[in-house]
PLY file of the C-alpha trace (Angstrom):
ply
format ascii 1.0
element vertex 346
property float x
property float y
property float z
element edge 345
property int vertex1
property int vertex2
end_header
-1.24 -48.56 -27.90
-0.18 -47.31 -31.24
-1.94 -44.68 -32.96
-4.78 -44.43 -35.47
-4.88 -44.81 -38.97
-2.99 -42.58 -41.22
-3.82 -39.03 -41.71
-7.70 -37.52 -42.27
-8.12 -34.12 -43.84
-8.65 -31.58 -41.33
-12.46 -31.69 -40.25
-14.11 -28.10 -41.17
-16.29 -27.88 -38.28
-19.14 -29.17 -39.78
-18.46 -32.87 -38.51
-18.20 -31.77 -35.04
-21.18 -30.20 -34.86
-23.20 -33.01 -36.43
-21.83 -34.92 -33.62
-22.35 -32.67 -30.78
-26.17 -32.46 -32.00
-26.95 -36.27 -32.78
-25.29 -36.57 -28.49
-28.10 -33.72 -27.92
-30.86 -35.60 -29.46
-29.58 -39.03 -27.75
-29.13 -37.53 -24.24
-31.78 -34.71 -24.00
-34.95 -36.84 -23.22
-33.23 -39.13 -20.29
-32.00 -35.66 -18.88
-35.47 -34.32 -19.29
-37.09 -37.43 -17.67
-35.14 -37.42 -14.82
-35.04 -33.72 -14.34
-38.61 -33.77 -14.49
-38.76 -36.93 -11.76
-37.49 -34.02 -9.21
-39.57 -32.24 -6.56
-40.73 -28.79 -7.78
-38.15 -26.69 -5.95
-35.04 -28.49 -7.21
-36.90 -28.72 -10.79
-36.85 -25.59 -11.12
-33.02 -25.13 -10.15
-31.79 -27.64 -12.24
-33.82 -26.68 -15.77
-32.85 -23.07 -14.80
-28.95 -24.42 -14.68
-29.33 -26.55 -17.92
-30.83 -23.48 -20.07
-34.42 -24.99 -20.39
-36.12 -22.38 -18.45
-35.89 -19.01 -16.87
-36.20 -18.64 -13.06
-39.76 -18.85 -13.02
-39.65 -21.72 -15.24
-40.95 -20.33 -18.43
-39.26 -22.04 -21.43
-36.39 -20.18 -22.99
-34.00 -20.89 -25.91
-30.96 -20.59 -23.84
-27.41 -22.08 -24.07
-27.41 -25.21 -23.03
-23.97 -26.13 -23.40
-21.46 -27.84 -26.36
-22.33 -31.42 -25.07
-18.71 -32.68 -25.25
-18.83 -35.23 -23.06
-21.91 -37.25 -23.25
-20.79 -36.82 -27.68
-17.56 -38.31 -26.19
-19.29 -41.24 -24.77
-21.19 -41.83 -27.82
-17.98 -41.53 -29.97
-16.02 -43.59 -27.54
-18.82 -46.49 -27.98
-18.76 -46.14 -31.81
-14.91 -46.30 -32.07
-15.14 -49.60 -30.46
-18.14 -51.17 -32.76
-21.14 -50.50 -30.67
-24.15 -49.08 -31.20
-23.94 -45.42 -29.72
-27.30 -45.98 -28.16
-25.64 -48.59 -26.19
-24.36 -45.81 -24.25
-26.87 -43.21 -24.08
-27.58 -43.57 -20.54
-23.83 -43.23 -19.82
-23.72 -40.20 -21.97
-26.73 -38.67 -19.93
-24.90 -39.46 -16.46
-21.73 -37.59 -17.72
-23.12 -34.49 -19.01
-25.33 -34.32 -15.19
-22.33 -34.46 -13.72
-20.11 -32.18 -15.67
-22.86 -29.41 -15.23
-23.22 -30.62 -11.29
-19.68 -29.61 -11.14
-20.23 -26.48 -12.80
-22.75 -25.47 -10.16
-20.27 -26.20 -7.05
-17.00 -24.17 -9.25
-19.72 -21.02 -9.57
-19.96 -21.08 -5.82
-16.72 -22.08 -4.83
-15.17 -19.29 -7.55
-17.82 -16.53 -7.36
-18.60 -16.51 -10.94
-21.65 -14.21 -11.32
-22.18 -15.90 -15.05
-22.78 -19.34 -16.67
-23.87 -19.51 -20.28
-24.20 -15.50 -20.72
-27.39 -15.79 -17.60
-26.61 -14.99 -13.99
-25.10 -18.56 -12.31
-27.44 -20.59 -10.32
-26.19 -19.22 -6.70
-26.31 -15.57 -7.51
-30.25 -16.14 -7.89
-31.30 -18.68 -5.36
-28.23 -18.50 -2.83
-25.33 -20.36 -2.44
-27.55 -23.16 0.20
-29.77 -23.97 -2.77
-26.92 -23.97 -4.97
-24.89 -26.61 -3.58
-28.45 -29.10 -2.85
-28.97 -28.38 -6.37
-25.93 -29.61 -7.43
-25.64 -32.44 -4.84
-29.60 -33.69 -6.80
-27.88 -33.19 -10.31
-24.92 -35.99 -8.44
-27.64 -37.83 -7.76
-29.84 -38.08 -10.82
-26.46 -39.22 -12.31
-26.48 -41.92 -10.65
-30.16 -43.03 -11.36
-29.43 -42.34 -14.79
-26.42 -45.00 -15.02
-28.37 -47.71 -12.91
-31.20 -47.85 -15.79
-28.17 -48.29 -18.49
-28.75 -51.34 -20.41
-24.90 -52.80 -20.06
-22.51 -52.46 -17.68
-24.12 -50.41 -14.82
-22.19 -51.30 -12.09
-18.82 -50.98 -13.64
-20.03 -47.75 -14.74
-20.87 -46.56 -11.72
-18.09 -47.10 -10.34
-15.98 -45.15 -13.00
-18.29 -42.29 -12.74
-17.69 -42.26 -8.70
-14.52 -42.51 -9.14
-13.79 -39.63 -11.35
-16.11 -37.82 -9.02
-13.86 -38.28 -6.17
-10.88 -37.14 -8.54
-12.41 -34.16 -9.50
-12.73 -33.11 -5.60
-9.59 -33.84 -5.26
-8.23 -31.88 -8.44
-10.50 -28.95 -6.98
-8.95 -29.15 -3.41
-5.61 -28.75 -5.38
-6.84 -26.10 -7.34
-7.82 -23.67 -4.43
-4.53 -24.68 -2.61
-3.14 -23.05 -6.50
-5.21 -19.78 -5.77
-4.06 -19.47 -2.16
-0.47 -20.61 -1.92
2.60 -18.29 -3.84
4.91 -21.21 -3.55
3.03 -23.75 -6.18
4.65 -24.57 -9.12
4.00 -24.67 -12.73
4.51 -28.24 -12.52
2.09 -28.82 -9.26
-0.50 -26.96 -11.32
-0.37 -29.33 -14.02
-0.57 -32.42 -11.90
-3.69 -30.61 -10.69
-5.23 -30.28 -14.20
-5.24 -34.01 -14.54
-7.28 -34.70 -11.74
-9.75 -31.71 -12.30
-10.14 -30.86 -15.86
-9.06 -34.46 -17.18
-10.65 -37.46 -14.98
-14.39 -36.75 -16.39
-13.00 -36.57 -20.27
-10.96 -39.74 -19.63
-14.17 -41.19 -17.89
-16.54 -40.54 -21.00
-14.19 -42.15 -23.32
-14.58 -45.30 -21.06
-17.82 -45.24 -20.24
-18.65 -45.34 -24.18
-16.12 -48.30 -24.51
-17.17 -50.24 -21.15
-20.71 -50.06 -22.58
-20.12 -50.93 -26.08
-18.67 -54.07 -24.34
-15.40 -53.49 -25.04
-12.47 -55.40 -23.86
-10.85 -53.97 -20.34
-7.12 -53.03 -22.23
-9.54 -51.16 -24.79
-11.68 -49.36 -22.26
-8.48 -48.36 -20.22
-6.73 -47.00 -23.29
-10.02 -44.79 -24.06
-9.34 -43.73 -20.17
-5.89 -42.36 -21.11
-6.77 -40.66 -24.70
-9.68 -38.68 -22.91
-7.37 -37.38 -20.01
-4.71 -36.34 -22.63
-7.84 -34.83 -24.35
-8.72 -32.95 -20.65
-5.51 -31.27 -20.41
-5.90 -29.71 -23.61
-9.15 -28.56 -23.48
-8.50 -27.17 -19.78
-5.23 -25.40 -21.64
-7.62 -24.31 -24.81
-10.36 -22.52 -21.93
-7.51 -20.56 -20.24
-6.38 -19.05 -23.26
-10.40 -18.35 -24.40
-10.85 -17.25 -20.49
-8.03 -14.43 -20.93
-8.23 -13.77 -24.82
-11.65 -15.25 -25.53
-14.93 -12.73 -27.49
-17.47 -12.08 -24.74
-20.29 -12.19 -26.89
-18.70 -15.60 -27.77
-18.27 -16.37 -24.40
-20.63 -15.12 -22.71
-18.03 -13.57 -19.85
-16.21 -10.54 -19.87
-13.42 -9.67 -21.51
-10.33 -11.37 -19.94
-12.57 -12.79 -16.89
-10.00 -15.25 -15.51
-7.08 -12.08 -15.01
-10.20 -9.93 -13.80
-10.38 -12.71 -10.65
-7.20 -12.94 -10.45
-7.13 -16.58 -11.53
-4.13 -18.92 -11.86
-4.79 -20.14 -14.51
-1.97 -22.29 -16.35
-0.92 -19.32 -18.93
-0.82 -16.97 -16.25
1.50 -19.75 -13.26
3.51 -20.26 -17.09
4.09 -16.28 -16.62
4.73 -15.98 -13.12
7.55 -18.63 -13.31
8.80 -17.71 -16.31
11.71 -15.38 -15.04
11.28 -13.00 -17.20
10.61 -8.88 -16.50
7.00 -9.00 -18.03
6.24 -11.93 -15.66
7.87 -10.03 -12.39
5.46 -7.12 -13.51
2.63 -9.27 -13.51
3.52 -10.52 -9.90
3.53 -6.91 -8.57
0.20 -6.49 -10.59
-1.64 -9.27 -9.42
-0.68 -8.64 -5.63
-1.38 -5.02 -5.60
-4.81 -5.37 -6.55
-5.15 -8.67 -4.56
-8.47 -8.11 -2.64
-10.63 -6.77 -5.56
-11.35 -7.73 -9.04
-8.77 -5.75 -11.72
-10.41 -3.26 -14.03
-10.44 -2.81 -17.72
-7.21 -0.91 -18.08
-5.45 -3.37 -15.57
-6.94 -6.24 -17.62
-5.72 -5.01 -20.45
-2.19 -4.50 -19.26
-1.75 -8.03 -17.52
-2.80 -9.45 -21.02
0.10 -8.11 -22.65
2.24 -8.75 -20.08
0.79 -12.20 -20.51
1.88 -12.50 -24.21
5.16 -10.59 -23.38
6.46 -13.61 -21.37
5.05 -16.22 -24.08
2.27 -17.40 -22.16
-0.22 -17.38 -24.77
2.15 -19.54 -27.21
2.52 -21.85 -24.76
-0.22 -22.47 -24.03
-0.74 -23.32 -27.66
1.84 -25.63 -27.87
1.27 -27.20 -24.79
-2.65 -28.28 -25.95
-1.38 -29.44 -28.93
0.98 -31.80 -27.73
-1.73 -33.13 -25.42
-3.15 -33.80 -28.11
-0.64 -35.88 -29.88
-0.01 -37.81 -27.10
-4.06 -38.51 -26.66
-3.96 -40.00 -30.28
-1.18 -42.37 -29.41
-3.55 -43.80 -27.14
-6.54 -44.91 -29.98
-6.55 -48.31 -30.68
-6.20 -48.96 -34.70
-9.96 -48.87 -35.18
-11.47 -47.97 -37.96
-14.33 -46.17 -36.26
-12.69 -43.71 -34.39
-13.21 -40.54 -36.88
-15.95 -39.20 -34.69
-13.61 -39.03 -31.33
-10.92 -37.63 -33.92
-13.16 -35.09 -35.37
-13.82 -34.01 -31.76
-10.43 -33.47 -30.74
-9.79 -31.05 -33.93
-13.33 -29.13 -32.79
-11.42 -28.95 -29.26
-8.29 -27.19 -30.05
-10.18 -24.84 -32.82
-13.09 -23.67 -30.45
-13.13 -20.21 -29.28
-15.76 -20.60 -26.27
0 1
1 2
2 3
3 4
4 5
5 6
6 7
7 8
8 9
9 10
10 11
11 12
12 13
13 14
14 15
15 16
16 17
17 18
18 19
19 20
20 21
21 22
22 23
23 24
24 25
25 26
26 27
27 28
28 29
29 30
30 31
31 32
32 33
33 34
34 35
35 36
36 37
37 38
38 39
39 40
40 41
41 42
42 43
43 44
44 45
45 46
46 47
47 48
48 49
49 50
50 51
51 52
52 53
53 54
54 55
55 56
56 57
57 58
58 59
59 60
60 61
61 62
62 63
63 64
64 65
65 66
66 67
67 68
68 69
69 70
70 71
71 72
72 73
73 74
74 75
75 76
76 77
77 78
78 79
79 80
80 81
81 82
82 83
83 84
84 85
85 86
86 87
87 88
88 89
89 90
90 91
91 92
92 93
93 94
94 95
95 96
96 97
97 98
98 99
99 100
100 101
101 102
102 103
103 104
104 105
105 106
106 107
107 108
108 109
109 110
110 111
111 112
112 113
113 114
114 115
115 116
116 117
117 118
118 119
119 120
120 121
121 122
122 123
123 124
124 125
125 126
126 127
127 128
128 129
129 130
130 131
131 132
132 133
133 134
134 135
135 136
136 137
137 138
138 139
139 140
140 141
141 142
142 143
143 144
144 145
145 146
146 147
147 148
148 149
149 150
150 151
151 152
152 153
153 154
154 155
155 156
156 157
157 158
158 159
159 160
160 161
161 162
162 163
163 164
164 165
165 166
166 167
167 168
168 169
169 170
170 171
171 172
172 173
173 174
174 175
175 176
176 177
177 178
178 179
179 180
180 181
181 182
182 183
183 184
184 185
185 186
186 187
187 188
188 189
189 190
190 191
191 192
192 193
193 194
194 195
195 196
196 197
197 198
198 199
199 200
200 201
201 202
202 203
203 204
204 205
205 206
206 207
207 208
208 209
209 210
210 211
211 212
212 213
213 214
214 215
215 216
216 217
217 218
218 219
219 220
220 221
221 222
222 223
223 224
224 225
225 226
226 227
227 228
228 229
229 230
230 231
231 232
232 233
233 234
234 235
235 236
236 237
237 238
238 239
239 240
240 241
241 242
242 243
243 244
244 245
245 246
246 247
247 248
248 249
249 250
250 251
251 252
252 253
253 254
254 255
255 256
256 257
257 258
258 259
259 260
260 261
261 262
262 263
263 264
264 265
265 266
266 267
267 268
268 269
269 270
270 271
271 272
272 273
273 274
274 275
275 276
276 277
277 278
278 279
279 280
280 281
281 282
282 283
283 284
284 285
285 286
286 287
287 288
288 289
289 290
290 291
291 292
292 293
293 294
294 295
295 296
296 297
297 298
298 299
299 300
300 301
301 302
302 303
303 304
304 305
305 306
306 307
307 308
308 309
309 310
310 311
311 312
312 313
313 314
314 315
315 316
316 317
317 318
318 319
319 320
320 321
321 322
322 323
323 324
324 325
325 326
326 327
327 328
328 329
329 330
330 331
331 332
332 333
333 334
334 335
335 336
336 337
337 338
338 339
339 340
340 341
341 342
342 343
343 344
344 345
């Protein structure tokens, strides 16, 4: 597909967040509805998880998240001519999933924090955890079926990227574990986790705006283009991100050791600061690095040109997502979204 129409001036945020909160408004009361439709015990979970309430279930004004995808969905659907409440339900399904996933990566990863409050398991257990997240799967589902065009096509998207983000995650841990993957193997892994459920959105929003099949598969390819650099755009705010921005601590990802794309960029990099960053990250292998070791692998980090990289790696995602846009005239909302992606800094 050939690219958009010529250049926009550069969105000042404001767009994008008019965006994000029209997807809030559109998508908030078919979460709450089926949220609510729960028994009381996974209720409780699942409102905790999404920010609406505290453990005991007393309303709070907690993070509830950007909203990227389901304002992806919405954008995807506009970009093609539809209404964007064509896709609401499709935008509701996404954003269940995405934070179903985030439920099962706090387990699997031992994160102790979601959204600046302690993560789902570290309160009710890693058992209730994972049924909590396997109801959020579920309530996707429901959600879709109701969708007033193409549920069954839809559906079967969603699944699939389901069963490509297990797969990306199997690949991931196999990243963690094994000293022999490459750069390269790490990448191919990023497109399966952090890219099938952007590259979903963008079709679900087409597919329901009943947009041709070409169309709908070309939204596909500009979201998963979009994945990789927001995946590369959350390692660098992961090592160099503001914790009261974040919600994390400083430099969380090198704390647990992660390998994340910056850091396997370092690793293989050949250089001395990356060597030194080897023999860091394996002498403190079995417990989480501290402040002053934090520090040090962060430099060492921008010593081997991880962190401008990284950079440059996002941003060519990015060009090669906007290649994908058919020449439509209303795709400024999806474009306006990719600028508030590469700018963010949590």
């Amino acid at each position: 597909m050939t690219t958009t129409a010529g250049a926009r001036p550069m969105p000042d945020g404001q767009a994008a967040r008019r965006i994000l909160s029209r997807a809030r408004q559109s998508t908030q009361p078919l979460l709450r509805r089926a949220v609510t439709a729960l028994p009381e015990e996974l209720q409780l979970m699942v409102g905790y998880h999404l920010g609406w309430w505290d453990r005991y279930g007393r309303p709070t004004a907690a993070d509830t998240g950007k909203g990227l995808r389901p304002a992806l969905v919405l954008a995807a659907a506009t970009a093609v001519g539809g209404p964007p409440g064509s896709a609401a339900h499709a935008a509701a399904a996404v954003e269940m999933i995405h934070n179903f996933t985030l439920i099962h990566d706090d387990v699997m990863d031992g994160g102790t924090l979601r959204r600046g409050r302690p993560a789902l398991w570290s309160l009710w257990g890693t058992d209730d955890a994972i049924l909590a997240g396997d109801a959020m799967h579920a309530l996707a589902v429901r959600i879709l079926a109701d969708a007033p065009f193409g549920a069954i096509e839809s559906i079967r998207r969603l699944e699939g990227s389901v069963i490509e983000l297990c797969l990306g995650q199997h690949f991931d841990c196999a990243c963690e574990t094994n000293s022999n993957i490459t750069l390269e193997q790490c990448q191919m892994t990023l497109r399966h986790k952090g890219s099938a459920l952007l590259g979903c959105a963008c079709a679900l929003g087409a597919l329901c705006a009943g947009a041709e099949s070409s169309v709908v598969d070309a939204l596909d390819g500009f979201g998963r283009e979009l994945g990789v650099a927001f995946q590369l755009t959350d390692d660098l705010i992961g090592i160099w991100g503001d914790p009261a921005r974040t919600g994390k601590p400083v430099g969380n990802d090198l704390m647990r050791h992660k390998h994340s794309l910056p850091v396997m960029m370092a690793l293989q990099s050949g250089t001395l600061a990356g060597r030194e960053l080897a023999d860091l990250f394996l002498t403190g292998k079995h417990k989480p690095l501290d402040s002053r070791a934090v520090a040090h692998a962060t430099h060492l980090l921008e010593r081997a040109g991880a962190r401008e990289w990284a950079r440059a790696e996002s941003l060519r995602h990015i060009r090669a997502a906007k290649l994908y846009l058919p020449d439509l005239t209303g795709a400024g909302d999806l474009l306006d979204l990719t600028e508030c992606i590469v700018n963010r800094d949590h």
